[in-house]
VOGU-3710 file (C-alpha; in Angstrom, 3 decimals, decimal comma):
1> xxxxxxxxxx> 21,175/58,629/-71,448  23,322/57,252/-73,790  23,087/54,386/-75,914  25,824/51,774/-76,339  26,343/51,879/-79,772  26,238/55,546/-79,873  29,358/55,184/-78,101  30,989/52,101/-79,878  31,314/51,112/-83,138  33,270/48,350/-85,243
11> xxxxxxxxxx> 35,304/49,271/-88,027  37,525/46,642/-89,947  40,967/47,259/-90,624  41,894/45,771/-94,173  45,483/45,551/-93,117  46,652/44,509/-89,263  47,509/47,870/-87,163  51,120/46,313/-86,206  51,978/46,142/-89,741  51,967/49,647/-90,148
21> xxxxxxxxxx> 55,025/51,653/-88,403  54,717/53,542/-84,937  54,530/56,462/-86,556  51,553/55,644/-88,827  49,727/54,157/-85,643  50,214/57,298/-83,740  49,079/59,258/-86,159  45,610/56,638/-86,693  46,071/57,125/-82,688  46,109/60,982/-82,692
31> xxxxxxxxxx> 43,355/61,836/-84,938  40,877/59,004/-83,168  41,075/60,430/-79,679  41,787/63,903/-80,762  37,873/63,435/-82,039  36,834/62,283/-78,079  39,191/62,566/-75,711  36,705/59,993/-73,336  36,664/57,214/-75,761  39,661/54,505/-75,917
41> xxxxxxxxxx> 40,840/53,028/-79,116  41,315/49,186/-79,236  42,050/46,708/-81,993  40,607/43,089/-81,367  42,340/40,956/-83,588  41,611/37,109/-83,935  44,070/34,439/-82,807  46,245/32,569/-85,719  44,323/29,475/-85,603  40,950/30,644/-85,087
51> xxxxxxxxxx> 38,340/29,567/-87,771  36,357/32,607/-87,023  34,704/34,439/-90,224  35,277/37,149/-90,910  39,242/37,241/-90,202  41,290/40,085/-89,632  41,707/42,895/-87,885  38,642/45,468/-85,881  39,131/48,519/-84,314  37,062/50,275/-82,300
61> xxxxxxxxxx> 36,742/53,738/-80,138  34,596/52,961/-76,971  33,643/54,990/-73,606  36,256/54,752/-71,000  33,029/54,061/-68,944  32,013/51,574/-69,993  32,647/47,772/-68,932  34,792/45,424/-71,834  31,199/43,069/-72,151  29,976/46,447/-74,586
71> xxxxxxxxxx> 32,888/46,445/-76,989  32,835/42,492/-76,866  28,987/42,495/-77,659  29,661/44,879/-80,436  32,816/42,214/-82,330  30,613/38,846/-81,547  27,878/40,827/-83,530  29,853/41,348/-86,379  31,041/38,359/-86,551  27,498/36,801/-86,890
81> xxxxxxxxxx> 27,749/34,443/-83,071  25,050/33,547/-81,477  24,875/33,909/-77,680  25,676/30,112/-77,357  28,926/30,702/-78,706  31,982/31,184/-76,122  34,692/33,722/-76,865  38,090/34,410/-75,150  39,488/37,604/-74,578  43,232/38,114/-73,722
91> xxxxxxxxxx> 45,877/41,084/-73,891  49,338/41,138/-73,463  49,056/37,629/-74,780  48,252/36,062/-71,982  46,087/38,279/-69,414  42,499/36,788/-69,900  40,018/40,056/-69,992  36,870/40,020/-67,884  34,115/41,563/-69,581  32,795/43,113/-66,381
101> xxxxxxxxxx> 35,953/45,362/-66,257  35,811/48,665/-66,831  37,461/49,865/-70,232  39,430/52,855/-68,735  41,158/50,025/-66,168  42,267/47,731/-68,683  43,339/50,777/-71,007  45,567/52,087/-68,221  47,378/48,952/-67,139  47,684/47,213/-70,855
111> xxxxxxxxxx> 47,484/49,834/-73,858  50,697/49,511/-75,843  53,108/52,253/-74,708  54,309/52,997/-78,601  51,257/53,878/-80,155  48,482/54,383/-77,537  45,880/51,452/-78,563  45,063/48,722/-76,516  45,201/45,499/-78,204  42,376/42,452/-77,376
121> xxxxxxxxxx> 42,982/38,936/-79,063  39,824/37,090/-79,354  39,318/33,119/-79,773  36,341/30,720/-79,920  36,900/28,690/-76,749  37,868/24,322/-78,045  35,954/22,032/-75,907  38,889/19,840/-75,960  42,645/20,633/-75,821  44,783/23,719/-76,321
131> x> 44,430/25,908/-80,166
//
């Protein structure tokens, strides 16, 4: 059986993905699935005003299998949350993510069409008005 984090794993990104051309991203985009054709690549990246630590960018290759509450698990443990602590998800900048849906579903619908990744914004949720 496999394990979770045998099958996804965090990896910063020093520099956000959209800064780099199309080109450059296909190519990041080429040689990630070319090493598992049945994982997706996705870069969470936080919202502008989020006070989260540590900011920037996280990508991550995870089973199409599996449901978006794995790949979630693995950023709020990076990021040092506690269980307590509410994130957001959202692509497309405004479709709120479910973590029980399955990765390959939300891949095939919302993965950007110019470079192949699939792009999650993430965001501490405010008790009290709007970000």
């Amino acid at each position: 059986m496999l394990k979770d984090n045998d099958q996804c794993t965090l990896n910063p990104s020093n520099t956000p993905f959209r800064e780099f051309s199309v080109e450059e991203r296909k190519e990041k985009f080429d040689a990630l699935v070319g090493q598992s054709q049945d994982k997706v690549p996705i870069v969470f990246f936080p919202h502008p005003k989020s006070k989260l630590m540590p900011k920037g960018e996280f990508w991550i290759l995870c089973s199409r299998k599996f449901q978006v509450a794995i790949c979630c698990r693995r950023l709020r443990e990076h990021l040092g949350l506690e269980m307590e602590s509410t994130l957001t998800y959202t692509c497309n900048k405004n479709r709120l993510i479910l973590q029980s849906e399955i990765i390959n579903d939300l891949y095939q619908k919302f993965k950007d069409p110019k470079d192949g990744f699939l792009y999650i914004q993430y965001s501490e949720i405010q008790a009290m008005g709007n970000h």
